[in-house]
N, C-alpha and C positions, 0 to 999 in steps of 0.2 A: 416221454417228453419229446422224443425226436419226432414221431411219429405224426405229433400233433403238432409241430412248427414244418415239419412236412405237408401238413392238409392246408397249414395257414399260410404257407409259400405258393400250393397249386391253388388257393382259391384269391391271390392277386395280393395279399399281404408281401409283397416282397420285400418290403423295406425294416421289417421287423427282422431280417436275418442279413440285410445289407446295412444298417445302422450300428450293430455291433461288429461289423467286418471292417466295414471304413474305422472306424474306431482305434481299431488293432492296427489295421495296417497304419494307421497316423501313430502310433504310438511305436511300434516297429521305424517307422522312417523318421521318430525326432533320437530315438535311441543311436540310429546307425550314423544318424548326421551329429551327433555328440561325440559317441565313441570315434567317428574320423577327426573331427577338430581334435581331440582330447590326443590321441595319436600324433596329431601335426605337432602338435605345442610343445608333446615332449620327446619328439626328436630331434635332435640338435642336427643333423647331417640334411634336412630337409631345406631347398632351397639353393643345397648348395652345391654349384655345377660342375 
């Protein structure tokens, strides 16, 4: 299977292995910008100087 999305990447298919990457990384960066809000909200000491 790699093999052959290996042949499909050198033969200018790039977006067939960047389509699932952008993917992850958007789902990776709505996870980490959740988990920092979620953090915010339940620290009480945040804000305060």
């Amino acid at each position: 299977m790699l093999s052959e999305s290996l042949r499909g990447i050198m033969a200018g298919y790039w977006w067939l292995a960047a389509a699932p990457g952008l993917g992850l990384m958007l789902v990776a960066l709505a996870v980490e910008c959740f988990g920092e809000a979620l953090r915010r909200a339940a620290d009480p000491s945040e804000g305060v100087a």
